[in-house]
N, C-alpha and C positions, 0 to 999 in steps of 0.2 A: 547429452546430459538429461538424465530422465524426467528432471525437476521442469525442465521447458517443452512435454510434449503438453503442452498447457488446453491446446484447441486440438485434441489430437485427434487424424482421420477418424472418425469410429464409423464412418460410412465405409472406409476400407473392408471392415470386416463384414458389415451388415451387408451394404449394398453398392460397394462403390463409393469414390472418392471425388470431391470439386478440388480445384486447384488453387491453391494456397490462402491468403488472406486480402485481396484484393474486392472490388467492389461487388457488386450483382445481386442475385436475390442469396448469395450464402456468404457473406462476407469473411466467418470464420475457415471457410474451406472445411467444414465437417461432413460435406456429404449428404448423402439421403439417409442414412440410418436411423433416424426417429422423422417421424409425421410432425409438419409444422402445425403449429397451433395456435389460434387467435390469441394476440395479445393480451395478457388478462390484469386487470386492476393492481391483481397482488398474484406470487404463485408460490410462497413459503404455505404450507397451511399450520402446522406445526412447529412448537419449538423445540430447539435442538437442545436444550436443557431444560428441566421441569423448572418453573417458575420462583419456586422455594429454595431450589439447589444453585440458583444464579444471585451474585453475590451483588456485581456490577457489569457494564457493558461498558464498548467506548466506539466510536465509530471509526472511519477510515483516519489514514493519515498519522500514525503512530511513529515517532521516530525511536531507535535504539541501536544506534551505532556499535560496532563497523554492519551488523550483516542487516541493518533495516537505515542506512545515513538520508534514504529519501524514504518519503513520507510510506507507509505499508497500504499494498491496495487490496485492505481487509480490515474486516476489524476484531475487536477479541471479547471473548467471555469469560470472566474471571468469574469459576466457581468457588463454592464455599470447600473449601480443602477440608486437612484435617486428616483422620483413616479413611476417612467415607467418599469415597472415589461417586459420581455423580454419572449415570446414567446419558448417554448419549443417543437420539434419534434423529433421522432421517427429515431434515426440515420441509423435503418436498419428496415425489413418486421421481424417479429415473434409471438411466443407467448409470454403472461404473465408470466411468473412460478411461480412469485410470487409476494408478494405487500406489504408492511408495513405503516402506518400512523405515524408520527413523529409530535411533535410540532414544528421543521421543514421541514415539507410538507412529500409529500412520499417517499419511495426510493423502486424501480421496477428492479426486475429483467427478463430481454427478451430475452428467448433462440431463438437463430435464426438457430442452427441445433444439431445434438445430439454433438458436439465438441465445441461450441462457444456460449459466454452468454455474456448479456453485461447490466451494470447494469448505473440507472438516480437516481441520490438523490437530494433531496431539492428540489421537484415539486411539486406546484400547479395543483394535476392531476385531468383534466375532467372526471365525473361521470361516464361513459360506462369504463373508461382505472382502475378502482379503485379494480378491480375485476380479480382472477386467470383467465386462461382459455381466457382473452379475446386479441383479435388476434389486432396487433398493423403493419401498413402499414409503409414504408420506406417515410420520407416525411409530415408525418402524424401528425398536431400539438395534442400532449398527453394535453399539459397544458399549465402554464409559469415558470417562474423561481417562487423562496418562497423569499419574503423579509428578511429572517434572513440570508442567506447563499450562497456562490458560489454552483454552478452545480456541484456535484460531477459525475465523467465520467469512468466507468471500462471496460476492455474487458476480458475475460477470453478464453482461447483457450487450449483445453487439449491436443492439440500436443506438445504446449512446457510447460516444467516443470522444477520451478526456482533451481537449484542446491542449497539449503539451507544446512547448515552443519550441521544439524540436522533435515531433514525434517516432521519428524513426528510431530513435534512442531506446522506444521503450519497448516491451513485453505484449502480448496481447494482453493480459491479465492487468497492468497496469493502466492498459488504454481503455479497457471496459470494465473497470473496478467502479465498480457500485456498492453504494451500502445496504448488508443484506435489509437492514431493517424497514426499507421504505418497498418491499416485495413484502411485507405482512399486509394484511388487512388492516384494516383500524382500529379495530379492537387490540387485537394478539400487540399490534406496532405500539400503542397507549401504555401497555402494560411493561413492555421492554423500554420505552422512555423512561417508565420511574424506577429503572436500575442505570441508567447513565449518570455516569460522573461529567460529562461536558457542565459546562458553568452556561453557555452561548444557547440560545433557541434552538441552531443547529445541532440537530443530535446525531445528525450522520457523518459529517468531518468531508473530506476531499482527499486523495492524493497526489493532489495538482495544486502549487501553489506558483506554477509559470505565468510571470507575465512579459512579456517578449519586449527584448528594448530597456527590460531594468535590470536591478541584482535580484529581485524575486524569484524564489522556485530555486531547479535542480542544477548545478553544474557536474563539470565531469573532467577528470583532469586529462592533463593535454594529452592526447598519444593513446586512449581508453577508444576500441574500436567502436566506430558508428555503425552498431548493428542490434537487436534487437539482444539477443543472448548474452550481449554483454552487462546488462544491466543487472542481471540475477548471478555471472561469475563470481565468486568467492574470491577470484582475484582481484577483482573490479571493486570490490566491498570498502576500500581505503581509500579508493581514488574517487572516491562520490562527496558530495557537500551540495549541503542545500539552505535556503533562507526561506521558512516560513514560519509559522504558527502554532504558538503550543497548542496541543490537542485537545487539551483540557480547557483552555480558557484564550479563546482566537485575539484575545488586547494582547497579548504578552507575543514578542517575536522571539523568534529561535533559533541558533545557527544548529546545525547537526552536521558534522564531521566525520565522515569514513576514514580518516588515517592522515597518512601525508606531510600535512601542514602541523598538525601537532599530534596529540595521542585523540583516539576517537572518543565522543564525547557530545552532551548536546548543551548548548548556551544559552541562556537568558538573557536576552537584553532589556528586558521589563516591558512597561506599559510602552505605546508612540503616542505620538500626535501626527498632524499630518505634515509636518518640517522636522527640524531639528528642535529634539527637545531638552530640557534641562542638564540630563546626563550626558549630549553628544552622540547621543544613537541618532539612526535616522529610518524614517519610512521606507521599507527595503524597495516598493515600488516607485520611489522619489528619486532612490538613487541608478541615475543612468549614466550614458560617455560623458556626458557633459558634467558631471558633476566634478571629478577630475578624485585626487584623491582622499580617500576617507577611513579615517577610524572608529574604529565601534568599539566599544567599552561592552564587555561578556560576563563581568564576575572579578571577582579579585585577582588580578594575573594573568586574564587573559583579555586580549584584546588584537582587534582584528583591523587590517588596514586593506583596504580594497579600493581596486581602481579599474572602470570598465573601459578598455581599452577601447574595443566596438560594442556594438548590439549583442555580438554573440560570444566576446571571449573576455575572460575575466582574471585581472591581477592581484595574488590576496597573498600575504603573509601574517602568519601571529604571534604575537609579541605578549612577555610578561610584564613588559611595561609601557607608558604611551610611545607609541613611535616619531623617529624625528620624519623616516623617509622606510623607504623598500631597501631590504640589504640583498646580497647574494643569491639567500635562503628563497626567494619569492617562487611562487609556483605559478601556472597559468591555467585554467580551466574554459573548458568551451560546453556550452548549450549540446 
C-alpha cells in the first residue's frame, strides 16, 4: 500500500539501503542518501502558506471518525477559501521520497536529512515537484492549496518516539509525529500561534493520549492484526476507538469511534474532575480493572458502558439509554 512507504529506503536509490526500523545510528533504515546534519534549534525556515492566506491552524491530535478514530499525527492548516485557492511552499530544502495523487490533490513526503521528514497533503502540485527524487528548495512555491480540503502539515523526527502503550500497533509516522510548529524558529512559531484555535497553552496537541493500565488512549478491536500497517488499513478505520481529548480545549474528554459499537462518530463528555463528577463521567486515566463496570453519559442517546477486563483488553457496549448490565451486543478491544 503506497500510503505506508512512510520512511522509505531513499538510500536504495542514492546509495544503498540500512535495514529496517530498528535501533543504531539510523533508526528509520533510510540509508545514506542524504548527509547527516547537526541537529538544529528549528529546521522549517518558511511558511507553507503566506501568513495572510492562513485563516487558523491546530495542532496534532485531530479526531474525525471512521478514517482519523485515533488522534491524527499531523496537524492542519485551514486557509482562507473562497475562489482564491492559496499558494503553497516548501517549508524547508529536501528531497522527494515520495509522492501520491489523491482526488484531493497530492500528498508528498520531504526528507530533509536521514532523521526528519515532513509531509504536505491536499496540493495542487506543479509538474517538475509530482515526481520521487525531485529536490524541493526551502521557500520554493510546490503548488497551491486543492479546493476540497485544508493543508494537511506533519513533521516526523526519529529522535523522539511517542510512548504508545503498545507500540508495535503503530506507523512510523504515528510514533515520530511531531508538531510541525515547534521546528520554526521563534519568531515564524509566535506568529503561527496567533492563528491557533487551541483554547490550552499547548498549541501543538499529541497524538498519544495512552496511559497503560487505564481506559486512556487508543484501543483496537479484537482480532485487528498487531502489526504496524494495520493501523492506517481502511479496513482497520471501524475497528479503532479511542479515549482522549478535545483538540481544541484539553478540559473536555472525548470518545471517537471508528465503527463497530455504534455509527462512527466523536463524543463529548464535557468538562472532569479528578473522580467522578456530577454527570457520572469519569477521569478516563481513573478508570482501570479495578474499577469494575462503568457508564459514561456522551450526549443525549448515547452512552457508553465499559469494563476493563485487564491492563490491556477492554469491555464496552453503547447504549441509547442508561444501561442496567452488558447485553450480547458487547464487543472487546485490546491495546
Amino acid at each position: 500500500m503506497k500510503i505506508l512507504r512512510t520512511f522509505l529506503c531513499l538510500g536504495a536509490v542514492l546509495s544503498g539501503c540500512g535495514g529496517g526500523e530498528g535501533g543504531g545510528t539510523d533508526p528509520l533504515g533510510i540509508g545514506g542518501g542524504l548527509a547527516p546534519i547537526d541537529e538544529p534549534a528549528s529546521r522549517f525556515t518558511h511558511l507553507a502558506i503566506d501568513f495572510v492566506g492562513i485563516n487558523y491552524i491546530t495542532g496534532l491530535g485531530h479526531y474525525a471518525p471512521p478514517g482519523h478514530a485515533v488522534p491524527t499525527p499531523h496537524a492542519y492548516i485551514y486557509w482562507h477559501g473562497g475562489a482564491f485557492l492559496q499558494p503553497v511552499y516548501a517549508p524547508a530544502s529536501g528531497v522527494i521520497e515520495d509522492v501520491m495523487d489523491t482526488p484531493e490533490g497530492y500528498k508528498i513526503w520531504v526528507r530533509v536529512n536521514p532523521r526528519f521528514l515532513y509531509i504536505l497533503d491536499h496540493v495542487t502540485l506543479f509538474a517538475p515537484f509530482q515526481t520521487r527524487l525531485a529536490r524541493v528548495t526551502g521557500g520554493e512555491q510546490i503548488g497551491t492549496t486543492h479546493p476540497s480540503a485544508a493543508l494537511d502539515f506533519g513533521a516526523y523526527d526519529s529522535t523522539h518516539t511517542r510512548a504508545f502503550a503498545n507500540p508495535s500497533r503503530y506507523s512510523s509516522l504515528s510514533l515520530h509525529a511531531q508538531s510541525p510548529w515547534k521546528y520554526y524558529p521563534e519568531d515564524l512559531r509566535a506568529l503561527l500561534y496567533l492563528k491557533s484555535r487551541v483554547e490550552t497553552p499547548d498549541k501543538d496537541g499529541t497524538n498519544n493520549y495512552d496511559l497503560a493500565g487505564t481506559l486512556r488512549g487508543n484501543w483496537f478491536l479484537d482480532g485487528v492484526p498487531m502489526a504496524p500497517e494495520a493501523e492506517v488499513e481502511i479496513a482497520n478505520w471501524g475497528k479503532q476507538l479511542s479515549f482522549g481529548l478535545d483538540e481544541y480545549d484539553s478540559s473536555k474528554q472525548v470518545i471517537s469511534v471508528g465503527g463497530t459499537i455504534t455509527s462512527p462518530g466523536v463524543f463529548w463528555t464535557g468538562p472532569f474532575g479528578n473522580g467522578q463528577d456530577g454527570g457520572g463521567t469519569y477521569r478516563w486515566a481513573n478508570i482501570t480493572p479495578g474499577s469494575g463496570k462503568v457508564t459514561i453519559p456522551a450526549g443525549p442517546a448515547h452512552y457508553f458502558l465499559v469494563e476493563m477486563l485487564d491492563a490491556t483488553t477492554l469491555k464496552v457496549e453503547h447504549f441509547e439509554s442508561p444501561p442496567a448490565d452488558f447485553t450480547l451486543a458487547f464487543q472487546v478491544y485490546r491495546r
